[in-house]
C-alpha positions, 0 to 999 in steps of 0.5 A, a space after each residue: 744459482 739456487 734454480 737448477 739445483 732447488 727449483 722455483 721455490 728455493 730461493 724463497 725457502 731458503 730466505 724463510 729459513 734463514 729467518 725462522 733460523 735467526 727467530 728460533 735461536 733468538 739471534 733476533 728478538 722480536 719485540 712490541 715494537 717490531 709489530 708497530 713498526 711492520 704496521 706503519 712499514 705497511 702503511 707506508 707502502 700502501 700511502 706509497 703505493 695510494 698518493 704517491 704519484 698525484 703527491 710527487 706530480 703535485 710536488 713536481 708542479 710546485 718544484 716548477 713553479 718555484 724554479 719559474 719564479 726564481 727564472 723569472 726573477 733571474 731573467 728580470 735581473 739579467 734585463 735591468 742589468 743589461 739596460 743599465 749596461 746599455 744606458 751607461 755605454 749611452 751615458 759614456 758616449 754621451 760624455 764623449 760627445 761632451 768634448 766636441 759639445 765644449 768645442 762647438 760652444 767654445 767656438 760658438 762664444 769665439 764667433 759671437 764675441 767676434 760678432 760684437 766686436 766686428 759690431 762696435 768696430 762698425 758703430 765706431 766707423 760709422 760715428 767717426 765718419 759722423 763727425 768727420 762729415 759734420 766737420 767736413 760740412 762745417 768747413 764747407 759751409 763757411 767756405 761757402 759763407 766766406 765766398 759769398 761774403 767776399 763776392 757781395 763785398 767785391 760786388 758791393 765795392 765794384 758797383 760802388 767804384 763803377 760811374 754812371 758814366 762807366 755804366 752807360 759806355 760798357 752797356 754801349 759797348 755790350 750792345 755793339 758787341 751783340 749787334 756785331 755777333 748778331 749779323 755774324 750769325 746771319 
């Protein structure tokens, strides 16, 4: 705005007016301080100005370090929690599975107490029939006994009741009979 009408150094002589204005009518007091403080001012650009980018690149890497390990330590939590999630869908499947577990064992103990009864059920027949064989076999054998007693008797009696004389013609009459199927035969 100050270029067309005072030129280059307008700007810059009006500014250093202003101030020697202000010093000159002690609107502005310079003090001891104001030295110390223009110092240090300078000393502080020239550090600036010196370490400033190598401390910010330095401070910047440690920055994203720092955020590397809070990731890093984020990212690990976000893991285990997902595997905790992931085994408890597993553990909540596996309780689901529980109900069919208790039904096939439940079904299991059903067949195996059928198992045993069907068993005893087998050991009873088989001993009962046991027995009624040996009661069978015990009237058998002395119906045997009984038939073998009454037939000796009746032999016994009917050798007895038989003369020499009854022998003797009987075993007469048996060779005439043999005799008489001999020369039919032939």
């Amino acid at each position: 705005m100050l270029y067309s009408k005072t030129g280059v150094t307008g700007p810059y002589i009006l500014g250093g007016g202003f101030i020697t204005y202000l010093l000159s009518k002690e609107i502005y007091v310079i003090e001891h301080e104001f030295y110390t403080g223009a110092t240090l001012a300078l000393m502080f650009v020239y550090a600036v100005k010196k370490f400033g980018a190598s401390t910010a690149e330095s401070l910047d890497q440690q920055i994203a370090e720092a955020k590397a390990r809070l990731r890093a330590g984020r990212d690990d939590t976000i893991v285990g929690l997902n595997n905790n999630i992931a085994a408890e869908e597993l553990n909540i499947d596996q309780a689901k599975g529980q109900t069919v577990l208790f039904l096939a064992k439940k079904e299991n103990i059903s067949l195996q107490l059928e198992a045993a009864y069907r068993e005893r059920l087998q050991r009873v027949h088989s001993e009962v029939k046991k027995r009624l064989d040996y009661q069978l076999e015990t009237s058998n054998v002395t119906a045997q006994f009984h038939q073998r007693h009454m037939v000796d008797w009746i032999v016994e009696s009917v050798r007895k009741s038989i003369t020499p004389a009854q022998e003797a013609a009987s075993l007469k009459q048996c060779i005439a009979d043999l005799k008489g199927l001999a020369a039919a035969k032939a």
